[in-house]
N, C-alpha and C positions, 0 to 999 in steps of 0.2 A: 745050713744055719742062716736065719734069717737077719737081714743087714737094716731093715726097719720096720715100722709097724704103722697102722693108718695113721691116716693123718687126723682123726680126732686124739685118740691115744696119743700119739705123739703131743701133741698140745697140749695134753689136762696134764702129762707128765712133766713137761717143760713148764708150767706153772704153778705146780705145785713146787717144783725144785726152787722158781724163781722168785715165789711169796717165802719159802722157807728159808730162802737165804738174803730175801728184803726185809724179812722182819725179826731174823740173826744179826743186821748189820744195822736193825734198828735198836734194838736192846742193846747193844754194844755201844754203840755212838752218845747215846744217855749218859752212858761214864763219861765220854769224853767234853760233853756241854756239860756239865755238873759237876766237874774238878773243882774249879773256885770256890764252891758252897762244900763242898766235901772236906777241902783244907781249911776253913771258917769253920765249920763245925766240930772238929775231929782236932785242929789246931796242928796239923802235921808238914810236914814240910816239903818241896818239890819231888825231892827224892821218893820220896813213899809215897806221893801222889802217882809219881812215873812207875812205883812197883803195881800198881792196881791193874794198872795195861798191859807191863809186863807179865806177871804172874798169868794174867787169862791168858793172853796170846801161848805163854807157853805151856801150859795145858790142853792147849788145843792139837797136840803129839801127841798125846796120852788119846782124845776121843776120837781121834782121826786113823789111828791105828787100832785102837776098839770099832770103832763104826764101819770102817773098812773092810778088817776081817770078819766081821758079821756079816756087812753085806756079798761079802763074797760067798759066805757060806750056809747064807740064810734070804740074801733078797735082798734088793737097796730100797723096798716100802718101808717096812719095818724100822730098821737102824733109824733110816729119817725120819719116822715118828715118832722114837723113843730120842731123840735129839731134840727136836724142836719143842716134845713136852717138858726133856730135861732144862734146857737155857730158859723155857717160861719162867718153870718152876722157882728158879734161882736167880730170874731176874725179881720176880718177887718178893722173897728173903731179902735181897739186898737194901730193899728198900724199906725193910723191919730191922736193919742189922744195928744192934745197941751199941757197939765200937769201931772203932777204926781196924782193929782185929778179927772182927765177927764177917766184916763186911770183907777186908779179905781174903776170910774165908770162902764168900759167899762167891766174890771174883771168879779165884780161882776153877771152882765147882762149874760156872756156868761155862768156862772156857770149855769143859767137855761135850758139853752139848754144841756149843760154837764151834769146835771141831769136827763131830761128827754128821753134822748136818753138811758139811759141804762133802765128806768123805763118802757118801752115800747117797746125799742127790746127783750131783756130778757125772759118775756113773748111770744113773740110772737115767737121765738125759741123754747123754753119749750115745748106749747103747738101745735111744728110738730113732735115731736119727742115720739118713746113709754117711758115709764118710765125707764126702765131695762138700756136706753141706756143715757140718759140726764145729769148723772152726769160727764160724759167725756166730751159729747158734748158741756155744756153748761161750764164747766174748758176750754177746747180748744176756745168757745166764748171769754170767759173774757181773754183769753193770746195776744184778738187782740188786748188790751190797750197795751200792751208791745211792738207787733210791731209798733204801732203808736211811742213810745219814738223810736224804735231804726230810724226809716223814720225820728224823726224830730232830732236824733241826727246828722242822714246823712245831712239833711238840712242845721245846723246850718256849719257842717265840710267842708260843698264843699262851700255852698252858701254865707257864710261869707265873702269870699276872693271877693266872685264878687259882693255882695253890697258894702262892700269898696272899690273898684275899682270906683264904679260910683257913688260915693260919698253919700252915703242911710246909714243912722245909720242903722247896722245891725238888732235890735232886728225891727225897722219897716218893714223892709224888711220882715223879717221872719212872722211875724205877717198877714201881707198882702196875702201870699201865704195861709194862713188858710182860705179864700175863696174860694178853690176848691173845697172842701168836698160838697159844695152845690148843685154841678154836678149829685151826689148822687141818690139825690132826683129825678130827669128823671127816673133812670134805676128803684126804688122804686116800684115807680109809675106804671111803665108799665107793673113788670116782678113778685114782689114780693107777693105773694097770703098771704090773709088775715087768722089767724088764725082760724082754724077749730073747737075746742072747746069753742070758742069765739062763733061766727058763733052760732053753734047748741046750744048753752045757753044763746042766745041774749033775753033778757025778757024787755027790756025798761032800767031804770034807774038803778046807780050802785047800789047793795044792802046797808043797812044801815051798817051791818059788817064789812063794807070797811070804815076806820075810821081812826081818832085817838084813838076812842075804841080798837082799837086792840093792841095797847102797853100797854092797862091793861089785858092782859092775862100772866099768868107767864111766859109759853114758850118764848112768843112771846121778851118779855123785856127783858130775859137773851139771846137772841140772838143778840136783838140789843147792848147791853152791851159790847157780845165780838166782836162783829162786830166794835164796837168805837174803842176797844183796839187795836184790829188790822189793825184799819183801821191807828189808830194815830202811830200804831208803822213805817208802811212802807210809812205814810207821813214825818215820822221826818225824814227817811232813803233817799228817793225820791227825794223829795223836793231843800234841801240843796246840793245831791250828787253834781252834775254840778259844781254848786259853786266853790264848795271843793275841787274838782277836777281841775278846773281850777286854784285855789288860790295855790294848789300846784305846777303851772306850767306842767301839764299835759294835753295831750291831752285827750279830753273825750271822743271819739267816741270809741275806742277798748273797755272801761269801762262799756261804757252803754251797749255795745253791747253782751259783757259776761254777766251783770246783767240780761239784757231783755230776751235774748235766754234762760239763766236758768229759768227766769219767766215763759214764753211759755212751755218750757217742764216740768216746776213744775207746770203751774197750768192745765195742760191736765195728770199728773202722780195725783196729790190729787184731782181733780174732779171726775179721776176714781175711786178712793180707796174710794171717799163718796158716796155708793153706797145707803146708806139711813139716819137718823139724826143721827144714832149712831155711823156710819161711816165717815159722815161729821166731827163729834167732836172730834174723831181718828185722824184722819187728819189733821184736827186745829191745835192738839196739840202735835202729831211727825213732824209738819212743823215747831211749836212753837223755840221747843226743840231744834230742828235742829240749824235753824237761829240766837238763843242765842249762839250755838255754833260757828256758822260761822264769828258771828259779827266783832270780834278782829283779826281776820285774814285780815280784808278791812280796817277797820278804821284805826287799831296802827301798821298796817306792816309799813316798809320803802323802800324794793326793791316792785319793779310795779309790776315782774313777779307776786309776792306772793297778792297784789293785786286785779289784774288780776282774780287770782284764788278765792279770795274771794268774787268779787265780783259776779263769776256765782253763788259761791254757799249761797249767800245770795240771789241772783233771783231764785233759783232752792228752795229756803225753805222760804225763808220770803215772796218775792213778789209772789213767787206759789200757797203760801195758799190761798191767794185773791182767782185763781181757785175754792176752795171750796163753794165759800160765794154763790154763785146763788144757787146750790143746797140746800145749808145748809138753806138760807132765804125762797128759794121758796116754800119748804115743807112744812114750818108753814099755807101755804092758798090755799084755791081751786082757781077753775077757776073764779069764780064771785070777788071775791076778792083780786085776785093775782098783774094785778097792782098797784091799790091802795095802798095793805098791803108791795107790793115788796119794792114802792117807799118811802113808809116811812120807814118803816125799815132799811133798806142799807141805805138811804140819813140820816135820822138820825144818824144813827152812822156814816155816815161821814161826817154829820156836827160837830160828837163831834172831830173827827180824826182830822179836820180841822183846830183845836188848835194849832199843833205841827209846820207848818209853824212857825206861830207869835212869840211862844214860844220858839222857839230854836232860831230863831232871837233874841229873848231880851234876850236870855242867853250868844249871841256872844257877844251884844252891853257890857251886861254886866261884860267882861273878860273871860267868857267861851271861849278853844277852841272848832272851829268847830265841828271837829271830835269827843269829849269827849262830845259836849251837845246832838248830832246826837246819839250817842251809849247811853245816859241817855235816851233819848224820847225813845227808840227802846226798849230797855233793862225793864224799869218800866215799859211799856206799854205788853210785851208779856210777862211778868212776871204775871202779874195781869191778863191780858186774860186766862193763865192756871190755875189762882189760880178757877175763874169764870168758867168758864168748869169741873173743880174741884166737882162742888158741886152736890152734889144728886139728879136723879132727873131731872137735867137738858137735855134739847133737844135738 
């Protein structure tokens, strides 16, 4: 069975995974710079603002477990282009959507294609690469969600001035342009070679280990456990930031843009360092460590410069760890079960991660400051990730 494929193959696959999940985490992040205009126009309140992020993320269980066992039993091409044209599609709708109900609607739908898109490139990445080299690779993969925020922070910075100009509620506007990514899918198509360990282990239907059986193994459940923790630590951080940023009268493009570049270079620095599960878990937990450090240098500073600074280096530790997660998940399974087992695990836990939208919203509505309920979701959440890494034994 072969363990990788050339090295042009290997690259066109490695960039088509990495445009489709830069321009997944560009359509998503849209939401998150266009909450303010969404709650002014719709007149809704924290709480249903924080259910918009909630709902997708946790949708994205539902296409991560669809996309997965497809590509397990069909090819990780396919699923990834019927993902990346579905989250187009519905990012577009969104930005037609007549009500605060319509839209959603419209949310939730795209989260399927947000989940399957990683459920099925992911794998099909992995499986061009030798193993010695994947844990960097496949960190450098997941740093493309990061470039997607800082592209759609650029979006919102320039583009805002020129849908107000011609009279386009901004957040439509922005919405609207999430139908390019669908372009995608041509180059996919023509250029991207189908996974080789896939290929030479095609036997018909996906095996039966490819389950929900599989979160009853102990491994497999204390991964996704901290996979939730971390996932809901850097949703409570993520999510809200824009917000918050804006509600302080700031501009947020410098902001994001130290966050995400630290992301990028933190999760291709801890992909590398997880060079196997014991490594991963290392990893986890000095990015852990780190980020709890960092936290109160972004949230409770008052000058920007100091900010500024915090904010790379919570993307350099908090949002970097994400980096580890494809390694750290994809170990637990072979080849016959790897997108099945990817997709539920990772979307699992960020279906639990998926809480901390909703939840830090009813903590503003409730008198919470911003900042103070952001640092409680982050703070309890990787607190308890380390305590669960902690335990003996564990993978």
């Amino acid at each position: 069975m072969p363990e990788a494929t050339g090295v042009s193959a290997r690259r066109r696959a490695f960039l088509g995974a990495f445009l489709g999940w830069m321009l997944d985490g560009y359509d998503y992040t849209i939401l998150l710079l266009v909450l303010l205009d969404i709650k002014d126009d719709f007149h809704v309140s924290n709480e249903a603002a924080g259910w918009l992020g909630t709902a997708t993320l946790a949708m994205r269980l539902v296409g991560g477990l669809a996309a997965g066992w497809a590509a397990d039993r069909w090819g990780r091409r396919g699923p990834l282009m019927l993902s990346i044209a579905w989250y187009s599609l519905f990012s577009l709708l969104s930005g037609l959507a007549p009500t605060f109900q319509v839209l959603l609607l419209f949310r939730v739908l795209f989260g399927l294609g947000m989940g399957g898109e990683w459920a099925a490139g992911m794998p099909l990445v992995l499986e061009h690469y030798p193993e010695q080299r994947r844990g960097f690779v496949l960190g450098v993969l997941q740093g493309a969600y990061s470039w997607g925020f800082i592209l759609a922070a650029a979006a919102f910075h320039y583009g805002a001035p020129y849908f107000e100009r011609i009279n386009v509620p901004v957040w439509r506007g922005l919405f609207l342009t999430g139908v390019l990514p669908a372009l995608l899918i041509l180059w996919i198509r023509a250029r991207v070679p189908e996974s080789p360990l896939w290929l030479s282990g095609r036997v018909g239907p996906a095996p039966r280990a490819a389950s929900w059986r599989l979160l009853g193994r102990g491994d497999v459940l204390r991964a996704t456990g901290v996979l939730a923790l971390v996932m809901f630590a850097y949703q409570s951080m993520s999510y809200w930031l824009p917000t918050l940023l804006r509600g302080r009268g700031l501009v947020p493009l410098t902001f994001l843009i130290a966050l995400n570049v630290g992301g990028i270079i933190g999760a291709a620095f801890w992909g590398r360092l997880a060079g196997s599960p014991r490594g991963a878990r290392r990893a986890i937990a000095i990015g852990a460590v780190l980020s709890l450090v960092s936290l109160p240098l972004f949230l409770l500073a008052d000058a920007a410069w100091m900010m500024w600074i915090g904010a790379f280096a919570i993307g350099l530790t908090g949002a970097g760890i994400i980096g580890v997660m494809p390694a750290y998940v994809g170990s637990h399974f072979d080849t016959a079960s790897r997108g099945t087992g990817w997709g539920i695990v990772y979307h699992a836990g960020a279906a639990v991660g998926a809480l901390s939208p909703f939840l830090i919203g009813l903590m503003w509505d409730a008198g919470w400051d911003l900042g103070m309920a952001m640092m409680a979701g982050v703070g309890i959440a990787t607190a308890l990730a380390l305590v669960l890494l902690s335990f003996r034994g564990s993978k």
